[in-house]
C-alpha positions in Angstrom: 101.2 72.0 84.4 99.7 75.5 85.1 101.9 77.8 87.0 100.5 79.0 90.1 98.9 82.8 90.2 101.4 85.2 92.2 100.0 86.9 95.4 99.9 90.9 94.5 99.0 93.7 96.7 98.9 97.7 96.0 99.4 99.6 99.1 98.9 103.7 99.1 100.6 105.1 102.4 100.9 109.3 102.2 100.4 109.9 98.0 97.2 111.7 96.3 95.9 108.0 94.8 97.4 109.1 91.3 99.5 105.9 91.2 96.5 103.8 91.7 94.6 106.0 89.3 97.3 105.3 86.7 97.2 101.0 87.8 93.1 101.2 87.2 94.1 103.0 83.9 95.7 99.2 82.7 91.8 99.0 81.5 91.8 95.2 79.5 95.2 94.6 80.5 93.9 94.1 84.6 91.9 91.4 83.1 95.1 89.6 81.6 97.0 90.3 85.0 94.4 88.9 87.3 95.0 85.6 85.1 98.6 85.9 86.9 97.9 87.1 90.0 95.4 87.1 92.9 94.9 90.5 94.2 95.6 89.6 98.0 95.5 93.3 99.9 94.6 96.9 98.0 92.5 99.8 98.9 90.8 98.7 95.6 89.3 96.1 97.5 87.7 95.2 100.7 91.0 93.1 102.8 91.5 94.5 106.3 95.2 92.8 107.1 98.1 92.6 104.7 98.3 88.7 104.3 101.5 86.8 105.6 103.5 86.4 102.2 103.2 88.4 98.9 104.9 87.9 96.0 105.0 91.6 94.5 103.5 94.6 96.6 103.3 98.1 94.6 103.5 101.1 96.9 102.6 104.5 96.0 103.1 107.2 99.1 105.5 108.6 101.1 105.8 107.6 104.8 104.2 110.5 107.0 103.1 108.9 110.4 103.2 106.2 112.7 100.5 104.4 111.2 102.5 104.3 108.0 105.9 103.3 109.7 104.2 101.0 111.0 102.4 99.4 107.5 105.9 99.7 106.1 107.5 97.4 108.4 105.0 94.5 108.3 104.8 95.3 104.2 108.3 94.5 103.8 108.0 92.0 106.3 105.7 89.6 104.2 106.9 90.7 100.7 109.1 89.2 98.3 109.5 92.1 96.1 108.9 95.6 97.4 108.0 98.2 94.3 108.3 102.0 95.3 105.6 103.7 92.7 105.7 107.1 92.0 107.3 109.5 93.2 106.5 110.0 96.5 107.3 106.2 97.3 110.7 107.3 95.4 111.7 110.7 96.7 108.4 111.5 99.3 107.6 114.4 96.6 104.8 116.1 97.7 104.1 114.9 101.0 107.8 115.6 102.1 106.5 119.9 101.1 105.3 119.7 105.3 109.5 119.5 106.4 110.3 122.5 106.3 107.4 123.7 108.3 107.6 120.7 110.9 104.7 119.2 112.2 104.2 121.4 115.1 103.4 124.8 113.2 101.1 122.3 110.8 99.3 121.1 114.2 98.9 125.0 114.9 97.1 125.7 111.9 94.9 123.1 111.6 93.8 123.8 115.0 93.2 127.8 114.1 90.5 126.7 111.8 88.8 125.1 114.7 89.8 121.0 113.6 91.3 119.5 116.7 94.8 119.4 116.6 95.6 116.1 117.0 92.2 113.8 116.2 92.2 110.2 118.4 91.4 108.1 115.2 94.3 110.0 113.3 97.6 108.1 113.5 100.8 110.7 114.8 102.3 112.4 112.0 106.8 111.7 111.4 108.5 114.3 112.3 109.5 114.0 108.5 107.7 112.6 105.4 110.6 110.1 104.5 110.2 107.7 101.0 109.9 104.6 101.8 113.7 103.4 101.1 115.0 105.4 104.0 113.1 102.9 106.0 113.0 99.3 104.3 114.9 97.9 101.5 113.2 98.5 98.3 113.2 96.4 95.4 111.8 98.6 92.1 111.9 102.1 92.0 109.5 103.4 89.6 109.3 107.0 89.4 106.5 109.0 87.7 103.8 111.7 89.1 102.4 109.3 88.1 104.1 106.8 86.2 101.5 105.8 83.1 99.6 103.0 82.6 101.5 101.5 80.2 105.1 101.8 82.9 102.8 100.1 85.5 102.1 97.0 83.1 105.6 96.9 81.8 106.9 96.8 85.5 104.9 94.2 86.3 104.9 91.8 83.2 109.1 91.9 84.0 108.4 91.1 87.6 106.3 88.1 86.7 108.6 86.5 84.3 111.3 86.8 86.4 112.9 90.0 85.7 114.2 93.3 87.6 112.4 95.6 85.2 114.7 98.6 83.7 112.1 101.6 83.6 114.8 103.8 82.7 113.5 104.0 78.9 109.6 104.1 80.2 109.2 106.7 82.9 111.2 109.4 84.8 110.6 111.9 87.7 107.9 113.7 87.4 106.5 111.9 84.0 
């Protein structure tokens, strides 16, 4: 009897795409995953709404406004097992740079060079880019800026047989 394929989604809230950069670097190994899984949700293709149940969902980016508090919730919602990728999923990194400044002097500048402060279409930035454990329970942590390729695959050949990967030996901050 054939086991049936996992439902996987990548999901990229406040990052630079690296993380996803590094997933597309799998090369011949996404053709042996997508024998494992059905790619359900992923700014790599063309689904609108994150489905109702997921097996694995990898998310790269730090949470940085409402739209992405929101995604969070219903993410975790409908997941089995939530993987933090990257950094800024893991620490906000990059993203979390804006604190110190706070959104209001950010709003200011953006506005001096004649953008509007605060466009309609444009969800309302956190007071704080957070990562994304400070508001859902995460499962994985995989750090990296990004974390290779060859992490990625590793992470998720674990997760489909079964196992809580240990990346400890295959990636660290900033790696």
């Amino acid at each position: 009897m054939m086991n049936e394929k996992k439902k996987f989604a990548t999901v990229w809230l406040d990052g630079c795409s690296g993380c996803h950069m590094s997933f597309l670097d799998l090369d011949e190994r996404l053709l042996d995953l997508l024998l494992q899984v059905d790619l359900v949700y992923s700014p790599l293709v063309d689904f609108k709404e994150f489905p109702e149940l997921v097996d694995i969902t990898l998310v790269e980016g730090a949470i940085s406004s409402e739209g992405d508090a929101e995604k969070i919730l219903r993410i975790r919602e409908h997941t089995k097992i939530l993987v933090s990728l990257g950094d800024c999923a893991v620490t906000a990194n990059v993203p979390s740079m804006r604190n110190p400044i706070g959104v209001n002097a950010i709003l200011e500048r953006v506005s001096a060079y004649g953008l509007p402060k605060q466009p309609t279409d444009v969800p309302l930035l956190c007071t704080w880019a957070q990562p994304v454990h400070t508001a859902v329970k995460v499962d994985v942590f995989v750090p990296g800026c990004p974390p290779s390729a060859d992490t990625i695959f590793y992470v998720l050949q674990e997760l489909l047989a079964g196992r809580l990967p240990d990346v400890t030996a295959h990636t660290r901050f900033g790696a």
